[in-house]
C-alpha positions in Angstrom: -5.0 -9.8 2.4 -5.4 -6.5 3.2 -6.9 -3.9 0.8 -6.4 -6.0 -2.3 -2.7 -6.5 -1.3 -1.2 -9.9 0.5 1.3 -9.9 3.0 3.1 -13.0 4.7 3.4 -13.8 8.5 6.7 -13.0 9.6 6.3 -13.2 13.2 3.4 -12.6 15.6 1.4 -9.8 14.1 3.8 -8.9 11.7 3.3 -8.9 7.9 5.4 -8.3 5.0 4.6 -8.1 1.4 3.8 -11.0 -0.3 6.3 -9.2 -3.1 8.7 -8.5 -0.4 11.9 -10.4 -2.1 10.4 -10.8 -6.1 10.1 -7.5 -6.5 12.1 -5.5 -3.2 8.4 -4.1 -1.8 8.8 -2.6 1.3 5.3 -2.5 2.7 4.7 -4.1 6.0 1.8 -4.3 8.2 1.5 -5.2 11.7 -2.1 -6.0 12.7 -3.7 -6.9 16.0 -7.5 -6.1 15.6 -7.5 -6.8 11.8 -9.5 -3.7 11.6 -9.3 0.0 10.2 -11.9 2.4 9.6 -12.4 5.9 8.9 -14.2 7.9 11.5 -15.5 10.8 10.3 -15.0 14.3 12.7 -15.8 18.1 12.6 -12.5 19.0 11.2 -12.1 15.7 8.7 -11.5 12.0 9.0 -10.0 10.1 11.3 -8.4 6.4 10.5 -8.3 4.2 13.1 -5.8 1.1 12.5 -5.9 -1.3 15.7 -7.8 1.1 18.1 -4.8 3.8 17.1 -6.2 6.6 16.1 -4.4 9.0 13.6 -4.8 12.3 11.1 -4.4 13.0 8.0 -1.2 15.2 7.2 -0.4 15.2 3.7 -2.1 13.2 0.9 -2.1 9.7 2.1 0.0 10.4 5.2 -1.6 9.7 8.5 0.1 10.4 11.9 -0.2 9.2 14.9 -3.4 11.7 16.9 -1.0 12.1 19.4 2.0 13.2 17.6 2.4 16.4 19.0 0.7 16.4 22.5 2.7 13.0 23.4 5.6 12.9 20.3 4.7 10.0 19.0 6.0 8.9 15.7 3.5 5.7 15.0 2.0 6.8 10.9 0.3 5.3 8.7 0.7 5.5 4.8 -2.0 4.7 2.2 -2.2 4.7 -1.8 -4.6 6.2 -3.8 -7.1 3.8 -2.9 -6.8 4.0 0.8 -4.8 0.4 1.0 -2.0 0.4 3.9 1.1 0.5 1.5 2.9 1.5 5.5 2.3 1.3 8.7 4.6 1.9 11.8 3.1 1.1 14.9 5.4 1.9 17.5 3.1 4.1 20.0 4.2 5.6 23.2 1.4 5.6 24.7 -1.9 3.3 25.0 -4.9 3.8 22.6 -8.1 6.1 23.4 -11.0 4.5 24.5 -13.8 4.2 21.3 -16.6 3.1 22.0 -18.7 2.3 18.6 -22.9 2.6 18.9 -25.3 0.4 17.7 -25.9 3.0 14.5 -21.8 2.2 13.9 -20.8 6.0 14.9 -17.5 6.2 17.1 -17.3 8.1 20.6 -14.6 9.0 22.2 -14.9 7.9 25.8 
């Protein structure tokens, strides 16, 4: 379960809506840390879905951090309660270094 929604194992690390054939959902996540946070910065929040970080461009659209220094196309898309309704992980390149404190604050390192 992921934000409320379930998805089925289709494959290692990939996961399909539960609703995927009843009712034609096309959300799909593909996990490998199980873990995504917000990470608040000077100009706004970051998410951070399996040590990928990426910004928010448009409501509920994230992109990939790197889109235009690198041209990545990895995003991320949530509802209007911040549940992953899409995710498309393919990065082309590896993820920055975060290091999280004892107090739970992210640092780039």
């Amino acid at each position: 379960m992921v934000n409320r929604y379930t998805y089925s194992m289709m494959g290692k690390g990939n996961y399909y809506c539960s609703k995927k054939d009843t009712k034609k959902c096309k959300s799909k996540v593909k996990l490998d840390a199980n873990e995504a946070v917000f990470i608040p910065t000077k100009r706004g929040n970051l998410l951070m879905v399996n040590r990928y970080t990426y910004s928010m461009m448009g409501k509920g659209n994230y992109y990939c951090s790197k889109k235009q220094t690198l041209k990545c196309k990895a995003k991320v898309k949530l509802d209007e309660n911040n549940c992953i309704i899409d995710l498309q992980e393919t990065h082309t390149h590896h993820p920055p270094n975060m290091h999280r404190t004892k107090e739970g604050i992210y640092i780039s390192i």
